[in-house]
C-alpha positions in Angstrom: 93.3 -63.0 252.6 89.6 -63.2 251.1 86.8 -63.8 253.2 86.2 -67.5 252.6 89.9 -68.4 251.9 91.6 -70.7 254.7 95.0 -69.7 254.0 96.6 -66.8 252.9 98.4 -67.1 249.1 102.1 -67.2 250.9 100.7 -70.3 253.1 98.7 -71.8 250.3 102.5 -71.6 248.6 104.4 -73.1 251.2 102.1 -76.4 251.4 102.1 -77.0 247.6 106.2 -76.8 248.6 106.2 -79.4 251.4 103.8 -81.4 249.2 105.6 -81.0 246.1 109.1 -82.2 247.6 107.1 -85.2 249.7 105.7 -86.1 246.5 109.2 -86.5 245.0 109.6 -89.0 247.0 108.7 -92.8 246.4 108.7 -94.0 249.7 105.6 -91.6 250.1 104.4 -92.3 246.9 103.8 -95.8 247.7 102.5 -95.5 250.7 100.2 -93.5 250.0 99.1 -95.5 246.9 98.9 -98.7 249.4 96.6 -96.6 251.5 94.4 -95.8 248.6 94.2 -99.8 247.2 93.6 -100.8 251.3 90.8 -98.1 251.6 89.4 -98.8 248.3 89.1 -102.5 249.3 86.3 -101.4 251.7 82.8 -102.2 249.8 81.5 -99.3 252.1 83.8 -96.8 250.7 83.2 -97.4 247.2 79.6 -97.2 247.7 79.7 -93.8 249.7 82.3 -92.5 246.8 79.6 -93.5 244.3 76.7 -92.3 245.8 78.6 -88.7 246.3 79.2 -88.8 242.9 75.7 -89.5 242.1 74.2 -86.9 244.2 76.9 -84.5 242.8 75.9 -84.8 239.5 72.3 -84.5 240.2 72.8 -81.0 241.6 75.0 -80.0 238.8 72.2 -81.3 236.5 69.8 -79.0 238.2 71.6 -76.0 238.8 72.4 -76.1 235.1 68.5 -76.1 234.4 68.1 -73.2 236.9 70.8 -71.7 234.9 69.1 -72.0 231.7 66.1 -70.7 232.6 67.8 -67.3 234.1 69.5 -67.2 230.5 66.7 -67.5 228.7 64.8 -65.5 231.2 67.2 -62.4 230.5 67.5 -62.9 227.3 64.0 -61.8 227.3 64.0 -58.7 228.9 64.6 -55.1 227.8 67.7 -53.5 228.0 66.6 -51.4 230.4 64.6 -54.4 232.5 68.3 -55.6 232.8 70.0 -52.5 234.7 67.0 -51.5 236.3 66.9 -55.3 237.9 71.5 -54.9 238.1 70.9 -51.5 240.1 68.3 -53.4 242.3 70.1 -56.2 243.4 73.8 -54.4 243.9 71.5 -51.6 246.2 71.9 -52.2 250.2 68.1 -52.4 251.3 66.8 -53.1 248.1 64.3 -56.1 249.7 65.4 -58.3 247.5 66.8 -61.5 249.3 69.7 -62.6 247.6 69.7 -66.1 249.8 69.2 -69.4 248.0 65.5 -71.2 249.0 65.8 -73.0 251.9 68.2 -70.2 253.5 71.2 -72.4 252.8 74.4 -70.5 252.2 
């Protein structure tokens, strides 16, 4: 397993088994579609899932201009700016801190 992963690839293949033959079912189909129109009902819920949604796509919206600006920020180095800057960060001790701002992981 991969540090990060939950469940190893022969686990992750035996739950999309049970789900896939529960699926097949339409007894559980149905149920859980009823679930889903009951939860949905809920005013709350639909706010909270629209408000995720929002926040979501503010975050992509900036980490896609932080992206551009690293593109266009490379793009404007030398050749040799770029692997000097590659062998930094891939060096243990280097000092550079490769932790997002506000030390979030």
């Amino acid at each position: 397993m991969k540090l990060g992963e939950r469940h190893s690839p022969e686990s992750r293949a035996r739950i999309s088994g049970a789900v896939r033959r529960a699926m097949a079912s339409p007894d559980v189909r149905r149920k859980i579609s009823e679930r889903t129109k009951a939860a949905m009902a809920d005013p709350a819920v639909r706010r909270k899932i629209s408000e995720r949604t929002k926040e979501g796509r503010v975050k992509r919206r900036l980490r896609d201009a932080e992206l551009l600006l690293l593109r266009l920020a490379w793009g404007a180095t030398s050749t040799e700016a770029r692997a000097q800057f590659l062998a930094e960060i891939v060096q243990p001790n280097s000092g550079i801190k490769l932790e997002p701002p506000g030390g979030a992981t």
